[in-house]
C-alpha positions as CSV (number, residue, x, y, z in Angstrom):
1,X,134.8,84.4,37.7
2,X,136.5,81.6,39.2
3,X,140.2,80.5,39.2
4,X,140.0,77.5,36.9
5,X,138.0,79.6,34.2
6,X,140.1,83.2,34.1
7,X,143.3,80.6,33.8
8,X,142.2,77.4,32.0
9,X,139.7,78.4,29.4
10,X,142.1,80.9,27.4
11,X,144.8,78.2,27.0
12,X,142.4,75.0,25.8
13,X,141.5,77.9,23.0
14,X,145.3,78.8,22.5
15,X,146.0,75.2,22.1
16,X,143.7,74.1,20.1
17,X,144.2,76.2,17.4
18,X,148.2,76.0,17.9
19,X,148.0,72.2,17.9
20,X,147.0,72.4,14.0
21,X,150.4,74.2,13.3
22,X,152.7,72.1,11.4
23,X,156.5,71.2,13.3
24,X,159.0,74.7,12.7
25,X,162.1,74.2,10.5
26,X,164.1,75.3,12.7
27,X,164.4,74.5,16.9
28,X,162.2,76.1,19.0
29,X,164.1,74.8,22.6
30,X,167.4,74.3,23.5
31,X,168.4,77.8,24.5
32,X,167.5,80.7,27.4
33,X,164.6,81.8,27.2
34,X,163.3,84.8,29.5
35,X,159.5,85.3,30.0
36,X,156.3,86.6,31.5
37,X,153.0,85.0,32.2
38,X,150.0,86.1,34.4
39,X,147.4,83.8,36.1
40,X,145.7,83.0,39.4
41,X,146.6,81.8,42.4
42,X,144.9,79.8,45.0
43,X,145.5,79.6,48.6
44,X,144.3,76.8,50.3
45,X,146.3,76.1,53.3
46,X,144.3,75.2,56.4
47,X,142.3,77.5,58.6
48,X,143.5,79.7,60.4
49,X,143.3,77.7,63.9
50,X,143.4,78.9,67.1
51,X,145.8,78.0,70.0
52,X,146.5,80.8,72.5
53,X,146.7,80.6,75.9
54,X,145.2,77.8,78.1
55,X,143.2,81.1,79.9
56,X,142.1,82.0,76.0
57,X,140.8,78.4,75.0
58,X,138.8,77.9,78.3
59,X,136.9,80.6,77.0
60,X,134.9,78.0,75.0
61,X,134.0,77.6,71.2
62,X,130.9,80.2,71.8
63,X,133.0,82.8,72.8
64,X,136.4,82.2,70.1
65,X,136.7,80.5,67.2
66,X,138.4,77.2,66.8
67,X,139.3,78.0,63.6
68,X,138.9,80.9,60.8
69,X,138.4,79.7,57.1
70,X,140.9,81.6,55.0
71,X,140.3,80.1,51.1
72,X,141.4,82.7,48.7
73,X,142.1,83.2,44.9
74,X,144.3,86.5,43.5
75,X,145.6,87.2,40.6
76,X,149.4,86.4,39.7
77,X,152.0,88.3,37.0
78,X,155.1,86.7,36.9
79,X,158.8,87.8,35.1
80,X,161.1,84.3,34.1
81,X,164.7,84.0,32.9
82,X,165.3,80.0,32.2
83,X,167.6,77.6,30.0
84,X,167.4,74.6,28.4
85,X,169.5,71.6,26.8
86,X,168.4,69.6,24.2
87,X,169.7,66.1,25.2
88,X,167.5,64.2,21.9
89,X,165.1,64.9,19.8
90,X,162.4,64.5,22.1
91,X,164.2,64.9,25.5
92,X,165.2,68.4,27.7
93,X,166.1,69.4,30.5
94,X,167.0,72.5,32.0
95,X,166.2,75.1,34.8
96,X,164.1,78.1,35.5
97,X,164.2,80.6,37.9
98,X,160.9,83.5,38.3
99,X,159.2,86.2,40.5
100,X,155.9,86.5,40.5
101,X,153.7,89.6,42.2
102,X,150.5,88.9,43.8
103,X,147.5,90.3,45.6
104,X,146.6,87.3,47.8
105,X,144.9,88.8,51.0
106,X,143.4,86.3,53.1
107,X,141.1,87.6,56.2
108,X,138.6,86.3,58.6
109,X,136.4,87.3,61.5
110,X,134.5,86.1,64.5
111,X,132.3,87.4,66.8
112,X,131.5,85.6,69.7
113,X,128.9,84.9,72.8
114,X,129.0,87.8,75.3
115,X,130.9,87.3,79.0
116,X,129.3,88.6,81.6
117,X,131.0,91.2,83.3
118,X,134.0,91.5,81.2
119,X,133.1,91.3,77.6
120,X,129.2,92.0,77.6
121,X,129.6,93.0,74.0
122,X,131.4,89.9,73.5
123,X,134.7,89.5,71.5
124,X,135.7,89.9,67.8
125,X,138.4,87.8,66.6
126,X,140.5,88.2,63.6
127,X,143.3,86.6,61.6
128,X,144.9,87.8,58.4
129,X,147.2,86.6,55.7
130,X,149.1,88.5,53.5
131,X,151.4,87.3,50.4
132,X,152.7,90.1,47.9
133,X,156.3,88.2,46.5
134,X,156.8,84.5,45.5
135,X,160.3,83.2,44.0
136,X,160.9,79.8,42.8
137,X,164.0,78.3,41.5
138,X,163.5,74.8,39.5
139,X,164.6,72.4,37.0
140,X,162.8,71.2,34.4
141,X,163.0,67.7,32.3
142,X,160.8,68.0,29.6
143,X,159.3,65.6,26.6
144,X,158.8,67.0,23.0
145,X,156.1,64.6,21.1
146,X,156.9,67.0,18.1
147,X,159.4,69.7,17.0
148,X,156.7,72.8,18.5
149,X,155.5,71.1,21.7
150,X,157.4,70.4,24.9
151,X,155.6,68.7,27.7
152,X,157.8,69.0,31.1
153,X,157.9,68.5,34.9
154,X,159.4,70.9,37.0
155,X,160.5,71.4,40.7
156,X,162.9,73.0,43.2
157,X,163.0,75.5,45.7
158,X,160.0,78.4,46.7
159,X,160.4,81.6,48.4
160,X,157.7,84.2,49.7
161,X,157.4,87.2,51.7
162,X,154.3,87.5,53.6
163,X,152.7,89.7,56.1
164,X,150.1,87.7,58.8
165,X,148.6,89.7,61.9
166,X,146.2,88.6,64.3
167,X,143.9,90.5,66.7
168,X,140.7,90.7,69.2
169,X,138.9,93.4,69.9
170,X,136.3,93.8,72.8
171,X,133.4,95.0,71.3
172,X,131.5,98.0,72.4
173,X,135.5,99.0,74.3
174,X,137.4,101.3,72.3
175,X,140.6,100.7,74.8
176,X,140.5,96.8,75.5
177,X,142.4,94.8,72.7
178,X,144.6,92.2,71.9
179,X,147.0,92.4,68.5
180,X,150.1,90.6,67.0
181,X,152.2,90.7,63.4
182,X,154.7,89.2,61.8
183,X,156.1,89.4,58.2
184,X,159.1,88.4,56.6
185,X,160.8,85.4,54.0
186,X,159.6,81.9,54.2
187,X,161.2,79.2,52.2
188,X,159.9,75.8,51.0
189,X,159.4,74.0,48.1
190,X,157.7,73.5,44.8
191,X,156.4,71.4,42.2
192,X,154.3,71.2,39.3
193,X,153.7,70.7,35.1
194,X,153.4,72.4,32.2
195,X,153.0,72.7,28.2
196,X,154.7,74.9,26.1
197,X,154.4,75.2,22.2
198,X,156.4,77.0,20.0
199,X,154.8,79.6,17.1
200,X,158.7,80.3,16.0
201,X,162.2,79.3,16.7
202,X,162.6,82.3,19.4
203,X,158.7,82.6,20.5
204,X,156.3,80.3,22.6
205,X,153.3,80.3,24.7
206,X,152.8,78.4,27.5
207,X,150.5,77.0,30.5
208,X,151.6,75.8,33.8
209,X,150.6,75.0,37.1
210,X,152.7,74.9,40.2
211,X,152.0,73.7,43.8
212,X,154.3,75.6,46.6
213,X,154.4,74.8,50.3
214,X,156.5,77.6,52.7
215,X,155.6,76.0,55.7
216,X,153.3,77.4,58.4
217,X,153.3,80.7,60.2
218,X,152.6,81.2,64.0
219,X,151.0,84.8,65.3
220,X,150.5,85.7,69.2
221,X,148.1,88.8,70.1
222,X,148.8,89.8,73.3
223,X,146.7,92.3,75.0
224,X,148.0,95.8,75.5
225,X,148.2,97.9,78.9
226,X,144.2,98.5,79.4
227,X,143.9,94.9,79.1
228,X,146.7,93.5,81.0
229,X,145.2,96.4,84.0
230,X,142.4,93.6,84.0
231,X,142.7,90.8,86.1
232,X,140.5,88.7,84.4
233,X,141.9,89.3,80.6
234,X,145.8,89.5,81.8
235,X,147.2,86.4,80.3
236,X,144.5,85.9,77.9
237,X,146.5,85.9,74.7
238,X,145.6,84.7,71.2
239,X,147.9,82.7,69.1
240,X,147.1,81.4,65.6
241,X,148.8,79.0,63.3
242,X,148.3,78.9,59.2
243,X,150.1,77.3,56.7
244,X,151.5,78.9,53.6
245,X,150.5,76.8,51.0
246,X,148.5,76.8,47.8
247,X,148.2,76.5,44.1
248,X,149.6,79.1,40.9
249,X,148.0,78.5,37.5
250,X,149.1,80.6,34.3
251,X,149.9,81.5,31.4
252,X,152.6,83.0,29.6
253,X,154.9,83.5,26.8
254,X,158.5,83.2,26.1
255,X,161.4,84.7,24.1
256,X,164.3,82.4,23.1
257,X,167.4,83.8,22.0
């Protein structure tokens, strides 16, 4: 099942039925609020592409890969803590801060042309992304058309940890190969929208869809001692660059106290 149908099609339900409801007596927003919401998440920064070494790239587009595709959906689960002012009737704003878990696993391989005498087997490329944390911290200015129903706009700050690695294998060699990692924090930024509709003064659901950007990640895979022993592959490294970017869509429910 795809993204937009495990996210979207449980909240036009949800909303639908809530939007009957009349307005609550008392106020629904206007006061923290912590929360938890579960969606999907779709990574769509650019392909992995290849830079390398000048010695890797004259290798050719039949033997490497200019670029790996990398598209991805996960699943998200997120925890929230947020509050809110009341500046009118039908205007908020406040701020938000959540940590959301996620499986997003992005990999991609390419095997290439054979070269003669070196790599008759020819040589399997791979890059790989992995994201298991994001953070965001963001205000919020939101619209209430009625009592129950907030309709806001929300950005700030994004965090991530992420784990990328990159690696080429000679095939038919079981000593020749190249292979790089790095993990750690990135930080960018975020921005996105959201409903939220209150079935009591203290409880709400909600839908939302945020856009992050970390920036982009760069990974060299440098060949080990049986390849560097090789005239022809020492100095042959493989570097890739990939962005951290991509969409979160979910939805959720808060607790106002």
């Amino acid at each position: 099942m795809r993204l937009s149908q495990i996210v979207f099609c449980p909240v036009v339900v949800a909303l639908s039925v809530l939007g009957a409801r009349p307005a609550l007596a008392a106020e629904a927003f206007g006061s923290q609020h912590v929360g938890i919401a579960i969606g999907g998440i779709s990574s769509h920064g650019s392909d992995a592409r290849t830079t390398g070494t000048p010695a890797f790239l004259a290798l050719g587009s039949t033997v490497i890969p200019q670029d790996l595709s990398q598209e991805e959906q996960a699943i998200v689960a997120s925890l929230a803590y947020g509050y809110d002012i009341k500046l009118s009737d039908h205007f908020m704003v406040g701020a938000e801060i959540d940590i959301s878990a996620t499986n997003l696993d992005r990999k991609n391989s390419f095997s290439g042309a054979a070269i003669t005498g070196t790599a008759p087997g020819g040589l399997t490329t791979t890059a790989r992304e992995q994201v298991q944390f994001l953070s965001t911290l963001r205000g919020r200015v939101g619209y209430m058309p009625t009592d129950n129903t907030l309709l806001y706009l929300t950005g700030g700050l994004a965090a991530g940890h992420y784990e990328t690695s990159a690696s080429v294998a000679v095939n038919g060699s079981t000593t020749l190969a190249w292979k790089g990692e790095d993990r750690g924090l990135k930080y960018g930024w975020t921005l996105g929208a959201g409903i939220e509709h209150a079935l009591s003064p203290n409880l709400s659901v909600k839908a939302e869809a945020l856009y992050y950007d970390l920036g982009d990640v760069t990974v060299a895979a440098t060949g080990n001692t049986a390849v560097r022993a090789v005239p022809a592959l020492n100095g042959v490294d493989y570097v890739y660059k990939t962005d951290l970017k991509g969409i979160i869509a979910r939805i959720g429910m808060n607790y106002r106290y």
